[in-house]
N, C-alpha and C positions, 0 to 999 in steps of 0.2 A: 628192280633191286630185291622183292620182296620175295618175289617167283624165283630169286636165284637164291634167296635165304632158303626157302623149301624144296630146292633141290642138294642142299649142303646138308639138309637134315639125315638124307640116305649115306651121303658120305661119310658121316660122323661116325656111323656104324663101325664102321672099319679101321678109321684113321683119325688122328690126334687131331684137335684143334687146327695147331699151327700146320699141320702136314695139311689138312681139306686149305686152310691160307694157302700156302704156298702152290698148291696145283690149281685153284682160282688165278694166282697170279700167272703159273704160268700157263694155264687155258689163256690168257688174256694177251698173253705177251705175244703166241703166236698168233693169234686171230689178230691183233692191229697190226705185226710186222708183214704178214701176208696180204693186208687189208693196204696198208698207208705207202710199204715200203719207201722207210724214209732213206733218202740219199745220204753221199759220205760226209757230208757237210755235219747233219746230224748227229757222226757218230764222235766227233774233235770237240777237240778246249770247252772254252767255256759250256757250250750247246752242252755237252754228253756230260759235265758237271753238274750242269742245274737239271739236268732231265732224270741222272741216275741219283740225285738227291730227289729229287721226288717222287720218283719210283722207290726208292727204299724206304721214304717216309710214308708214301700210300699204301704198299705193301705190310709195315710193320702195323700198323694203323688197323687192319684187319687183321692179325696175327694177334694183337694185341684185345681185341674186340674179340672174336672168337674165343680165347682164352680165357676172357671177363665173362662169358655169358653160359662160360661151362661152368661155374662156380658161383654165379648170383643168378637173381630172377631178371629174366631180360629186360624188363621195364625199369628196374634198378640200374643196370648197365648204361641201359640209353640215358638216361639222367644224368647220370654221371658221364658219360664220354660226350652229352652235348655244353658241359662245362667249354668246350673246347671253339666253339662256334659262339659261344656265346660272349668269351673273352674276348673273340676277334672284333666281333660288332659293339661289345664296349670301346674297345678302343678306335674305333671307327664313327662311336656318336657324339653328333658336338652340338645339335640341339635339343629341345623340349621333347619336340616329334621325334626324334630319334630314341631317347630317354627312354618313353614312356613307350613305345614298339618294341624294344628290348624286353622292357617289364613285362609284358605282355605276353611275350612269345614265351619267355623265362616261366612263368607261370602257369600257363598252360601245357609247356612241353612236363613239368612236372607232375599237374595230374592227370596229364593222357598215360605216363610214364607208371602211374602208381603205385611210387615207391615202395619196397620192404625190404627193410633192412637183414635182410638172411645170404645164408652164404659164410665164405671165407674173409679174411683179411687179404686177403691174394690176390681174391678177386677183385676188391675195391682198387688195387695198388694195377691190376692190369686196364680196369676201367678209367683209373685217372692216365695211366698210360696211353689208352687208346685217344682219350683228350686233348693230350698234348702235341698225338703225331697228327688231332682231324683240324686243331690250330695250324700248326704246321702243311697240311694238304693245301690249307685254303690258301694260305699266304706263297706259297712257292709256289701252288698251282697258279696264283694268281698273274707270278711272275713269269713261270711258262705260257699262259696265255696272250699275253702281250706284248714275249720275243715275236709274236708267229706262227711261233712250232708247234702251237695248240696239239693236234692230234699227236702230229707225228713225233712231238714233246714224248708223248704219253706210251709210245708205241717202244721209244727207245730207252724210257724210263723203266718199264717194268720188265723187258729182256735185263737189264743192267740188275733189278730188284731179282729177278728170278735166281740168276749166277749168285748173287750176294745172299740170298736168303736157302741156296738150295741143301746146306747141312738139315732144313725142316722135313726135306724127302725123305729121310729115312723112319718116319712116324707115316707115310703113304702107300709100304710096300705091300699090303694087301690090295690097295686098289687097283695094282695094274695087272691084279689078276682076273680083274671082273671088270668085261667091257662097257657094261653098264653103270659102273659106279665111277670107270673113267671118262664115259660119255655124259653124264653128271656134272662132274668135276669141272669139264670143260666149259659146257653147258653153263655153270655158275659163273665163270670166266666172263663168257662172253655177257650174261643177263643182270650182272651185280657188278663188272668192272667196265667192260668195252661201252656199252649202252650208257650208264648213268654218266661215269667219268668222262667220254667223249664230249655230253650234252653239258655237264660243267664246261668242259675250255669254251663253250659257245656263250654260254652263261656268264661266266665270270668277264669275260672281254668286253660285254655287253655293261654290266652295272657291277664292275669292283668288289674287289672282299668284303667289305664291312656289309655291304647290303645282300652278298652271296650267302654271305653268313648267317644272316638273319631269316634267309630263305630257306635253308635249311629246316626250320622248325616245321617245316610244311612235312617232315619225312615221317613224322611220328603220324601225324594227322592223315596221312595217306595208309600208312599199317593198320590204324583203326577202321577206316575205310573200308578196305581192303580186307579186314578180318570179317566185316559186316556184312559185303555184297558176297565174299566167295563161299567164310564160314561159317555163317550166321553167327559171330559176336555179336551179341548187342551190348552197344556202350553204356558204360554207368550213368548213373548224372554226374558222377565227377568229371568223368571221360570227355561226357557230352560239354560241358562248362568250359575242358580245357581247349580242347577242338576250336570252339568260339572266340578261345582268346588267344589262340596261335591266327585263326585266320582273322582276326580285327589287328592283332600288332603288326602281322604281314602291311593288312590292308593299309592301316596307315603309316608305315613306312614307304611303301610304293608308292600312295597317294600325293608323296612329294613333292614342289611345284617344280623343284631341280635337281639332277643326279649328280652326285658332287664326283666324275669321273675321273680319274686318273688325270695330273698333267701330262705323264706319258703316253696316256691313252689319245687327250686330246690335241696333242702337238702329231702325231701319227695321221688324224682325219685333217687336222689342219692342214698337211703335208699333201695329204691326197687331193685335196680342194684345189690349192695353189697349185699344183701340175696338173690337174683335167684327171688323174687316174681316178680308174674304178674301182669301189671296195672290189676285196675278193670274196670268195662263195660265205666264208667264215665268217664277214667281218656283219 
């Protein structure tokens, strides 16, 4: 995700916010339709409902997030648009352990984030937006994960986000004149949507929204990382402090004795049991 945030930074040059969004989206759209090609089944009722609502919610969600971080300091942004994961995993805790993992992560993703309050009002208003649509990711993502359609969910979601979102192309039209900055573009597609988003539908089938949610805080902690071994940042003591208590609230939330899974999820493997079938590659 991180290596495709610093490949959008060349893009930026050239193209608006939402316009580098939308050619992410559709670098992305064609590398899983070429990659998954999902069948017609895929493309009717319900299925192509809930795939192109979540493609336009995943979509808007960076659109919205790009937007926020051309107007605030990034660290500001991520704070505020992990409001949105953090809602999810409140309403997913129902004990102590859970409580106090929340707190945890909460706290930490704040001072890895190091807040400063500068910037616009617009900004803030796109950053809470970007919150609402990465609530929304989790929760519908969560639901295309455990029709099935995991990838190919994803594949037929963001062709749908691409169509719906493409009045943003016209803030892109310098890129397609330098084969490099649409080799880029794509490039981010595939290293900040196809890659992480894929590894979500495996994820989320696995241990549920509430606890997906709470996984996330590990994304901040990976930037810090990540700014340290590639860029030489070296973290503050604040930095350092928060780090610790993202990965102790992780830690004791996973530490669980029981993953309180989906009843849909576990009536599916009960399913499987009672006929002899074999999970498939996904599950």
């Amino acid at each position: 995700m991180y290596v495709g945030a610093a490949l959008a930074v060349w893009v930026f040059e050239v193209a608006t916010p939402a316009g580098v969004a939308w050619l992410r989206c559709l670098g992305a759209a064609l590398i899983l339709v070429l990659w998954r090609r999902p069948g017609r089944q895929a493309w009717r009722g319900k299925a192509l409902l809930l795939a192109g609502t979540f493609g336009v919610v995943t979509a808007g969600m960076n659109v919205l997030f790009y937007e926020a971080i051309a107007r605030l300091p990034l660290g500001t942004a991520v704070a505020i648009e992990f409001v949105g994961p953090v809602v999810v995993a409140a309403l997913g805790s129902r004990g102590a352990r859970d409580v106090a993992a929340l707190a945890g992560v909460t706290l930490g993703v704040a001072l890895i984030a190091d807040v400063q309050w500068a910037g616009s009002p617009s900004g803030v208003v796109f950053a809470l937006g970007a919150a609402a649509a990465w609530a929304g990711y989790i929760v519908l993502g969560s639901r295309v994960a455990l029709t099935g359609s995991g990838v190919d969910g994803l594949a037929v979601g963001f062709v749908v986000a691409t169509v719906v979102l493409s009045p943003l192309a016209l803030g892109t039209t310098a890129v397609w004149g330098e084969p490099d900055l649409l080799a880029f573009a794509i490039g981010v597609g595939l290293l900040s949507t196809v890659v992480p988003y894929a590894l979500d539908q495996v994820v989320l089938r696995r241990v549920g929204q509430a606890r997906f949610a709470l996984l996330l805080a590990l994304l901040p902690v990976t930037a810090a990382v990540i700014g340290f071994v590639v860029l030489g940042q070296v973290p503050t003591l604040v930095e350092a402090l928060g780090i610790l208590a993202v990965v102790a609230g992780v830690a004791l939330r996973s530490g669980a004795t029981r993953d309180r899974r989906s009843p849909r999820m576990s009536r599916g493997r009960d399913d499987r049991r009672a006929s002899g079938d074999r999970p498939g590659p996904e599950s």
